[in-house]
C-alpha positions in Angstrom: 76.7 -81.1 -43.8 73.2 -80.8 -41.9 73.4 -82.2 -38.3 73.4 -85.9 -38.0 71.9 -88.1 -35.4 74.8 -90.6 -34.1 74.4 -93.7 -32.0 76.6 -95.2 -29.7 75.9 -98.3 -28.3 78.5 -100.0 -25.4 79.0 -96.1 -23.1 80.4 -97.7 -20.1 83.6 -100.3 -22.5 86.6 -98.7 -23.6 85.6 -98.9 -27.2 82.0 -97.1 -26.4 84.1 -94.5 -24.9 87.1 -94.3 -27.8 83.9 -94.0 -30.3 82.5 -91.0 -28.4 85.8 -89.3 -28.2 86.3 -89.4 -31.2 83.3 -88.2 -32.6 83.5 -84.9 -29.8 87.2 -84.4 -31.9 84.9 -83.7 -34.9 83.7 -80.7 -35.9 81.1 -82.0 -37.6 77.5 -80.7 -36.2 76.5 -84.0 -34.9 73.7 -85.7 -32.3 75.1 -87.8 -29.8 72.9 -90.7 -28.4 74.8 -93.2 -26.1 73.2 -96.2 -25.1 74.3 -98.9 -22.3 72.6 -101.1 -19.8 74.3 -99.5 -16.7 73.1 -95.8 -16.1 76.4 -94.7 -14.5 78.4 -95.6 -18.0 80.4 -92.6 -18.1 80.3 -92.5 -21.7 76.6 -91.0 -21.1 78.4 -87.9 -20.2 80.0 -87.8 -24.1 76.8 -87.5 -25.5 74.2 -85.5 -26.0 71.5 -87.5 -25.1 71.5 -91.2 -23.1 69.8 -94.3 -22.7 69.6 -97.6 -20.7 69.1 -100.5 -23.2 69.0 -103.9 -21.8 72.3 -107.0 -22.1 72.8 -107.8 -25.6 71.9 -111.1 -24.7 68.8 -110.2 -23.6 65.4 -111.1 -25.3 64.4 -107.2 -26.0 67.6 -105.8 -26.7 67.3 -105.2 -30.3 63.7 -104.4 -29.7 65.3 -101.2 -27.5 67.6 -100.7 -30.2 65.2 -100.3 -32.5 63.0 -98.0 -30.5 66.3 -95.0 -30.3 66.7 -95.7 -33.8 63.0 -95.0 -34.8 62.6 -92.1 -31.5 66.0 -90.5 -32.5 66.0 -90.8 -36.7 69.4 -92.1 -36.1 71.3 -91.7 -39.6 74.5 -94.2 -37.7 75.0 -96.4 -35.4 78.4 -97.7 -34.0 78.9 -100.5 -32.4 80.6 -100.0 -28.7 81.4 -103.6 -27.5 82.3 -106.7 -28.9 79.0 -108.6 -27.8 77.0 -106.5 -29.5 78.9 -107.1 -33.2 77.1 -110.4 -34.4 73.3 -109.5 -33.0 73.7 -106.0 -34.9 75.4 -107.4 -38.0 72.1 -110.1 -38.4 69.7 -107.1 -38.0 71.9 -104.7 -40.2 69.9 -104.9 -43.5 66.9 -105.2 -41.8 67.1 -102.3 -39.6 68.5 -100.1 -42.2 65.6 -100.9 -45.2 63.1 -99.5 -42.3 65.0 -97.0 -40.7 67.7 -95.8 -43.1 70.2 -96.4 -40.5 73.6 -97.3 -41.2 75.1 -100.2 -39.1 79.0 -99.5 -39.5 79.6 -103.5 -38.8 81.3 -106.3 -40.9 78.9 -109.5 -42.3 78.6 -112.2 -39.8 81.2 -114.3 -41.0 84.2 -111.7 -40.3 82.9 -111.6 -36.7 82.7 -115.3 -36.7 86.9 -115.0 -38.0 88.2 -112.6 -35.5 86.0 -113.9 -32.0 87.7 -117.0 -33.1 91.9 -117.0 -32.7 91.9 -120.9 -34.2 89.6 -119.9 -36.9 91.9 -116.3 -37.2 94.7 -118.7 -37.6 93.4 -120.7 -40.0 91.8 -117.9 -42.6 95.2 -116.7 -42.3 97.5 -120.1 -42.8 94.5 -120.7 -45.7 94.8 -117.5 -47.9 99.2 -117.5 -47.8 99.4 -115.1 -44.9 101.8 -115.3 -41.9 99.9 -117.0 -39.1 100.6 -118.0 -35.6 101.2 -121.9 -35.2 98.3 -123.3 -33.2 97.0 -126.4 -32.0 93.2 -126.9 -30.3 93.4 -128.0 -26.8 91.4 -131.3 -27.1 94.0 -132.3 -29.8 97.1 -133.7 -28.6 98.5 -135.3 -31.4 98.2 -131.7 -32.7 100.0 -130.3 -29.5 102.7 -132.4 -29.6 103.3 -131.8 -33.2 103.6 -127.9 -32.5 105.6 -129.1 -29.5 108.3 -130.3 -32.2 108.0 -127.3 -34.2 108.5 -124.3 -32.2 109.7 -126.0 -28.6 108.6 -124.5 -25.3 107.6 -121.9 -24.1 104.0 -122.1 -25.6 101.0 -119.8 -25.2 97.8 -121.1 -24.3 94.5 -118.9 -24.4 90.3 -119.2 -24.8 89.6 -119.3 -28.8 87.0 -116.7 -28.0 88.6 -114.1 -25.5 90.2 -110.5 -25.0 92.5 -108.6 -23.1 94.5 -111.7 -22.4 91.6 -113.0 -19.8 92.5 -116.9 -19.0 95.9 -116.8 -21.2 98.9 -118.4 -19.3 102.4 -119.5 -20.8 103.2 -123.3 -20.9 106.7 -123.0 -20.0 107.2 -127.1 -20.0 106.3 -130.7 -20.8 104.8 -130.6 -17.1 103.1 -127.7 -17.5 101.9 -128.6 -20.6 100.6 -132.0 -19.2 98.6 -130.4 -16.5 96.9 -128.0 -18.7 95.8 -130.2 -21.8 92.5 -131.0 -21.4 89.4 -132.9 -24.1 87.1 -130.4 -22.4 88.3 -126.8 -22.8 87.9 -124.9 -25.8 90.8 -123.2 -26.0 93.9 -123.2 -28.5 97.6 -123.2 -27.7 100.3 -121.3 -30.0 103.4 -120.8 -30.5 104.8 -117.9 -28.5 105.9 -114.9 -30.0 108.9 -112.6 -29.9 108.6 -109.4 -28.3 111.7 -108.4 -28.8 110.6 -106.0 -32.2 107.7 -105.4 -29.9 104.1 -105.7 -30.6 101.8 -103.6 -33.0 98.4 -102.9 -33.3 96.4 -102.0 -36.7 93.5 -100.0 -37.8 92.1 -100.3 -41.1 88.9 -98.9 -42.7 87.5 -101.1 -45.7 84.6 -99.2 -48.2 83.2 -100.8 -50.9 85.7 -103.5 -50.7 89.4 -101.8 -50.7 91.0 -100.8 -47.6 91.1 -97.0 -47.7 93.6 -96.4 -44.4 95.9 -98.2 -42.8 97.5 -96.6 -39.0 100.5 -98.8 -38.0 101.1 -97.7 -33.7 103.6 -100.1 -31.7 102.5 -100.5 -28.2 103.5 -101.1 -24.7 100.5 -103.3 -22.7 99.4 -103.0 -19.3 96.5 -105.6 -18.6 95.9 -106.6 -22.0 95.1 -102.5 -22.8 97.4 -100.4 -24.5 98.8 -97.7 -22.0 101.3 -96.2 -24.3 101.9 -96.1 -28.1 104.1 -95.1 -30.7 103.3 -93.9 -34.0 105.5 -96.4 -36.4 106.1 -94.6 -40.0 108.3 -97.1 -41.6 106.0 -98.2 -44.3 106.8 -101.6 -43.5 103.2 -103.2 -42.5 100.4 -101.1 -44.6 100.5 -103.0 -47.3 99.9 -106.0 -46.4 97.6 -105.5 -43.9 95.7 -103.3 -46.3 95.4 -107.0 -48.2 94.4 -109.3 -45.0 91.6 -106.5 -44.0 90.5 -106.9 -47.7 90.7 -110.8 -48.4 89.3 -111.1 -45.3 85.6 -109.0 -46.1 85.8 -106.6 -43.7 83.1 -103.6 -43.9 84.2 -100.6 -42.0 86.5 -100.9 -39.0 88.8 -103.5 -38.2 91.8 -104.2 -35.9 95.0 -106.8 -36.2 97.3 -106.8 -33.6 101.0 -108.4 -33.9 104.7 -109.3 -33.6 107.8 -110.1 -35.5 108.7 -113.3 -36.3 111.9 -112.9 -38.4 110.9 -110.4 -40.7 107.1 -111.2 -41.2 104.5 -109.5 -39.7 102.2 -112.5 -37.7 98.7 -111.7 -36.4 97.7 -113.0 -33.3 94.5 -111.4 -33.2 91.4 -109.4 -35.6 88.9 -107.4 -34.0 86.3 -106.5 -36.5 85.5 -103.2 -35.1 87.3 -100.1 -34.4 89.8 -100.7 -31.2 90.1 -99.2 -27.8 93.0 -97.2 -29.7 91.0 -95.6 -31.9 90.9 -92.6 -30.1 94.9 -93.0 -29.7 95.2 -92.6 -33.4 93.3 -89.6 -33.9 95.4 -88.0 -31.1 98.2 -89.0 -33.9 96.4 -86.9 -36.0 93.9 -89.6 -38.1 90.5 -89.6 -36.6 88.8 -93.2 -38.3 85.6 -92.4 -37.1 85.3 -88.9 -38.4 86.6 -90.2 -41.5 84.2 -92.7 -42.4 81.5 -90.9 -41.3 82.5 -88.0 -44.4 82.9 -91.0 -46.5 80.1 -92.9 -45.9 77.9 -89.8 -45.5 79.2 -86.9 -47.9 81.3 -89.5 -50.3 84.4 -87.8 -49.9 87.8 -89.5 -49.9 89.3 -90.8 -46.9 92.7 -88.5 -46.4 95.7 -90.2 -46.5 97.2 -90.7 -43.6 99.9 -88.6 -42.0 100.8 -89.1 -38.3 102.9 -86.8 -35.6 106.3 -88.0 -34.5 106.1 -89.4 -30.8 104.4 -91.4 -27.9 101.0 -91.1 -26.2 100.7 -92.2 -22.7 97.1 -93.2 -21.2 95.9 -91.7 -18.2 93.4 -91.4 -16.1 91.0 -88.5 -15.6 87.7 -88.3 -13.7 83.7 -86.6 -14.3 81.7 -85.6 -11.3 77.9 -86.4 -12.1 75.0 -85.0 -10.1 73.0 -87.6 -8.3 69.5 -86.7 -9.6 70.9 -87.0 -13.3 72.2 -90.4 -12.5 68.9 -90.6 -10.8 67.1 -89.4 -13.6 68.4 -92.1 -16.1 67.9 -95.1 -14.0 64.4 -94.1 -13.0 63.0 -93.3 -16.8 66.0 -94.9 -18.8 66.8 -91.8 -20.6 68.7 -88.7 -20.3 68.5 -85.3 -22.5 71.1 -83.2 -22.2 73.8 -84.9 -19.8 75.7 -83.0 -17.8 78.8 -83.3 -15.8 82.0 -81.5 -14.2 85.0 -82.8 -15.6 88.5 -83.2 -13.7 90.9 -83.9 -16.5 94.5 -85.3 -15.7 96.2 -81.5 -15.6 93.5 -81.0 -12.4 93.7 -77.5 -13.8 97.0 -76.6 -14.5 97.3 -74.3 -17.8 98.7 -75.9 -20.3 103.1 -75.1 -21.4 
């Protein structure tokens, strides 16, 4: 394979980062540009050349997108937060007639699915699948009928939100009472058992057919997964191989869930890769280095096969010299980053 010119947009989000680690597993000879609107994202330091771009909501953010892509020849670009998803999935075909660049992002209307947890809900009630019971919050006829369903305690949450921002647990009718509103656009659910714990999903979709499934159960610490556990079983790939299908994903995509009996119920779809990405290539399937052999060489995505046992998140720190930081806020770009890194051993050799 002749070096290929990589672009990673979101540096300074978990996911940015999870992309760029990944891609340093690889040993691919690769070009890594990183691109974010703060200059001290430390994913800068993962790549091999960094930019400042403006807020994806910005009016010249695509333009400064499309000025890497053109300056770099950038053969892919990966998407790094979840903002970023539905402005790069409009320009997608557009950007890659003129450039050649591949956007690895689903169409529009997957986004539109999984940013939305009543619209997840109903795609999954509407095509047979296990879905959590939901109610919007202006409707309270609706409310009270889940009410009579599945009883207290309920779950209420924004329809467009992550890492359990603005979720809270209606324990009671009072509770309830003070929290149902005609203005706020958000949904409540039924609650979930944890007791089978909860799971999170990655899938890669090519030309229609879901190529991989990884199955990890998880342990959360503010919304994040801080440990997970590869699960084996066989139990889930199946039919999450299906939902990622039926529901048009292109690329990556992530389902998180619980139990509920025996059925596997999704609570939430990110249609992108996940902040444990990385996590499952440290269980020995790297998605990102996969699709990139797929989508650039043709070859098959291996099957999967993960290492018995746990990985723990921790934190490790980089040391960045103040004229590189500098540097990149000044002309907003970077060659060559550099930086000292402090990893969690602190230098201890390895047993």
């Amino acid at each position: 394979m002749e070096q290929l010119t990589v672009f990673v947009t979101g540096a300074g989000a978990l996911l940015g980062q999870g992309i760029l680690r990944c891609l340093r597993m690889s040993q691919k000879p690769l070009r890594i540009i990183t691109g974010d609107p703060d200059h001290r994202a430390a994913g800068h330091w993962l790549g091999d050349c960094a930019y400042t771009v403006p807020m994806a909501g910005e009016s010249n953010f695509i333009n400064r997108i499309e000025e890497i892509i053109a300056q770099e020849r950038v053969t892919l670009l990966f998407v790094g937060t979840d903002v970023e998803l539905s402005i790069l999935s409009r320009e997608r075909k557009r950007l890659g007639d003129t450039y050649g660049v591949r956007i690895i992002v689903s169409p529009l209307q997957v986004i539109e699915i999984a940013d939305d947890k009543w619209l997840t809900a109903q795609f999954l009630k509407k095509e047979g699948f296990p879905f959590p019971r939901s109610a919007l919050a202006h409707d309270w006829d609706a409310i009270q009928t889940l009410v009579d369903t599945v009883g207290f305690p309920l779950f209420i949450k924004p329809r467009k939100g992550a890492r359990s921002v603005g979720a809270k647990t209606i324990e009671n009718q009072d509770t309830l009472d003070r929290f149902y509103s005609t203005q706020n656009d958000y949904v409540f659910q039924e609650l979930l058992p944890d007791d089978q714990g909860e799971y999170t999903v990655g899938c890669l979709v090519a030309d229609g057919q879901c190529k991989s499934v990884v199955v990890l159960r998880r342990d959360l610490r503010d919304g994040n997964t801080y440990r997970a556990y590869a699960d084996t079983s066989g139990r889930f790939e199946e039919q999450m191989a299906v939902i990622a299908e039926r529901l048009g994903v292109e690329g990556p995509c992530n389902f998180q869930f619980r139990i509920r009996g025996e059925e596997p119920v999704i609570f939430e779809v990110n249609a992108r890769f996940s902040g444990t990405t990385p996590v499952r290539a440290i269980f020995g399937f790297n998605e990102v280095d996969a699709l990139i052999d797929y989508l650039v060489d043709g070859k098959p995505i291996p099957k999967v096969c993960l290492k018995e046992g746990a990985v723990f998140k921790t934190w490790s720190d980089i040391f960045i010299d103040q004229d590189q930081l500098e540097s990149l806020k000044t002309h907003g770009k970077l060659p060559n980053p550099r930086s000292q890194s402090f990893p969690f051993l602190c230098g201890e050799k390895l047993k």
